[in-house]
N, CA, C and O of each residue as an XYZ file, in Angstrom:
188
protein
N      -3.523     10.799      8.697
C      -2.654      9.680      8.382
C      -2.856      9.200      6.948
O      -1.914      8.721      6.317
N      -4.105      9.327      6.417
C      -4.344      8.251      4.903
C      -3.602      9.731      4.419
O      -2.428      9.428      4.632
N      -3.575     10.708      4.060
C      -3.116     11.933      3.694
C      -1.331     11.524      3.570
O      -0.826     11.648      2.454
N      -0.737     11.205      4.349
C       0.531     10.851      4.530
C       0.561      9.321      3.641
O       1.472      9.046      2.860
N      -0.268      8.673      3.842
C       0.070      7.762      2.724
C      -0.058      7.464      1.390
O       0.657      6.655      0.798
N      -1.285      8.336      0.721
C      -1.955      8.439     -0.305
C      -1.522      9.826     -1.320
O      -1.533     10.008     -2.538
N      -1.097     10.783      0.027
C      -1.334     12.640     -0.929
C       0.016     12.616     -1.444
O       0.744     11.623     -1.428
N       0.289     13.647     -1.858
C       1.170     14.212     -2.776
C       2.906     14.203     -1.941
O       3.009     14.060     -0.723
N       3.933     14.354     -2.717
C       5.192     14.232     -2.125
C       5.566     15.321     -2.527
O       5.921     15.410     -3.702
N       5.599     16.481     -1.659
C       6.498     18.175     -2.186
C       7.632     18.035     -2.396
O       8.379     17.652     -1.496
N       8.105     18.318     -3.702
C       9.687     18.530     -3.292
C      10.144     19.847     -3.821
O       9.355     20.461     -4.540
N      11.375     20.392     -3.547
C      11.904     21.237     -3.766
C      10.968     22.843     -3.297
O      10.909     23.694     -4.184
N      10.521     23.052     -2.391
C       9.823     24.072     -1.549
C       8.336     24.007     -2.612
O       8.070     25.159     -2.955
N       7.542     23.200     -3.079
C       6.423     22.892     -4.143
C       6.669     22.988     -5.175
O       5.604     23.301     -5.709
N       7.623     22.913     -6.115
C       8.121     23.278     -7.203
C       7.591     21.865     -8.050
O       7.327     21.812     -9.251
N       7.524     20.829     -7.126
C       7.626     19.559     -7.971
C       7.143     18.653     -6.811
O       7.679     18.416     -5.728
N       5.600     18.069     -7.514
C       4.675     17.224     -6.145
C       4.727     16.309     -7.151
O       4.664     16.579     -8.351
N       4.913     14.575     -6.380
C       5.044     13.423     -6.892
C       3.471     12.953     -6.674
O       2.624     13.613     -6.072
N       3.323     11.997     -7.137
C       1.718     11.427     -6.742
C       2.013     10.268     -6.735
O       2.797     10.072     -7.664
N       1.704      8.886     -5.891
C       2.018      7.753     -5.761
C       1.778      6.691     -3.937
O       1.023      6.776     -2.968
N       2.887      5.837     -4.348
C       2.306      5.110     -2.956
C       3.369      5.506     -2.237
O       4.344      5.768     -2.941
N       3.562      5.677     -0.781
C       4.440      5.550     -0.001
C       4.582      4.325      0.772
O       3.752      3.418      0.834
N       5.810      4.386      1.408
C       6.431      2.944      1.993
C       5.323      2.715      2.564
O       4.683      1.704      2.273
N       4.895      3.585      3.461
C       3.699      2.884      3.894
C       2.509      2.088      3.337
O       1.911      1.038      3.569
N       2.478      2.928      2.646
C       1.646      2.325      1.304
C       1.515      0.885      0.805
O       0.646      0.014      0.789
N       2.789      1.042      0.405
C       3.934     -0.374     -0.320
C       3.280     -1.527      0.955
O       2.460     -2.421      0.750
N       3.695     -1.300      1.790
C       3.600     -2.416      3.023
C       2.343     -2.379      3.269
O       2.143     -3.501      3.735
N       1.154     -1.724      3.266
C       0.501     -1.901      3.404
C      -0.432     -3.305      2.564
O      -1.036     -4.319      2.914
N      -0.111     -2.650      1.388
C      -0.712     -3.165      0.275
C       0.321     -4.812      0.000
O      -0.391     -5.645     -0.561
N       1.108     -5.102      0.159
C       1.770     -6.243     -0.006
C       1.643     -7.260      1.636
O       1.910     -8.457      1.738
N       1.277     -6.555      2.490
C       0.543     -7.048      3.768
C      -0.735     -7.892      2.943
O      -0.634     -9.111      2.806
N      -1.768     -7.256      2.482
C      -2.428     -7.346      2.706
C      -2.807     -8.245      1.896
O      -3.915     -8.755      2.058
N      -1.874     -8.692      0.712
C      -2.086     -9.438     -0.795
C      -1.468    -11.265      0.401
O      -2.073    -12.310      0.641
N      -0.062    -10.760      0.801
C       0.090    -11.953      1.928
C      -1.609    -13.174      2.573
O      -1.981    -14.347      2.582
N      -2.014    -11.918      2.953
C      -2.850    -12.098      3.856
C      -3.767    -13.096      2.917
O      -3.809    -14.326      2.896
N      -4.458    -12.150      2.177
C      -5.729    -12.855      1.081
C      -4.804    -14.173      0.604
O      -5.187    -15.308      0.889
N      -3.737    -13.978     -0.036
C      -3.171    -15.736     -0.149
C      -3.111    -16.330      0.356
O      -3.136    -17.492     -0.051
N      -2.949    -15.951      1.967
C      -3.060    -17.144      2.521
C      -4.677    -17.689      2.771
O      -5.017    -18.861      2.612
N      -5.497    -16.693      3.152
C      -6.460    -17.507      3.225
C      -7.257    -18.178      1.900
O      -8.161    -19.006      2.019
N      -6.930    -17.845      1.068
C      -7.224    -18.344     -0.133
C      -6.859    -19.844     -0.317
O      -7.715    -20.676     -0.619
N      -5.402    -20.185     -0.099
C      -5.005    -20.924      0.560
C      -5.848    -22.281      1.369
O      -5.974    -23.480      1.124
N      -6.294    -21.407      2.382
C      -6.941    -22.229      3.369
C      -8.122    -23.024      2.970
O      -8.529    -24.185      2.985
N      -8.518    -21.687      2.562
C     -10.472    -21.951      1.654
C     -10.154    -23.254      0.876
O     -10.627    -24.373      1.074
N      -9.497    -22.969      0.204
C      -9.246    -23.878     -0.955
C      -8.963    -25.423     -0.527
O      -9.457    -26.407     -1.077
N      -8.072    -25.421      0.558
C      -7.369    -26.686      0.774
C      -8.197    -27.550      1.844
O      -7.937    -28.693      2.219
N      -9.318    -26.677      2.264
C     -10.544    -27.240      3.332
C     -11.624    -27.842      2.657
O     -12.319    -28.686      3.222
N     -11.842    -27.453      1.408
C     -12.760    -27.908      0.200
C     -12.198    -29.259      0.018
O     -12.642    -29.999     -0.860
């Protein structure tokens, strides 16, 4: 699975491999920035 989100994008029968994030990726990573703001958020506003 991290292989599918992280490895290479074949295109054209290997002629041409992309390197980058996939959607999954994307969502993963913008999940997860959500997340830390909010509790950052919290921390902060309990102080």
């Amino acid at each position: 699975m991290l292989r599918k989100l992280f490895g290479p994008i074949t295109l054209r029968g290997g002629e041409i491999q992309l390197w980058g994030c996939s959607p999954g990726c994307l969502l993963l990573s913008l999940l997860a920035s959500v997340v830390l703001t909010v509790a950052l958020n919290l921390l902060l506003r309990a102080c």
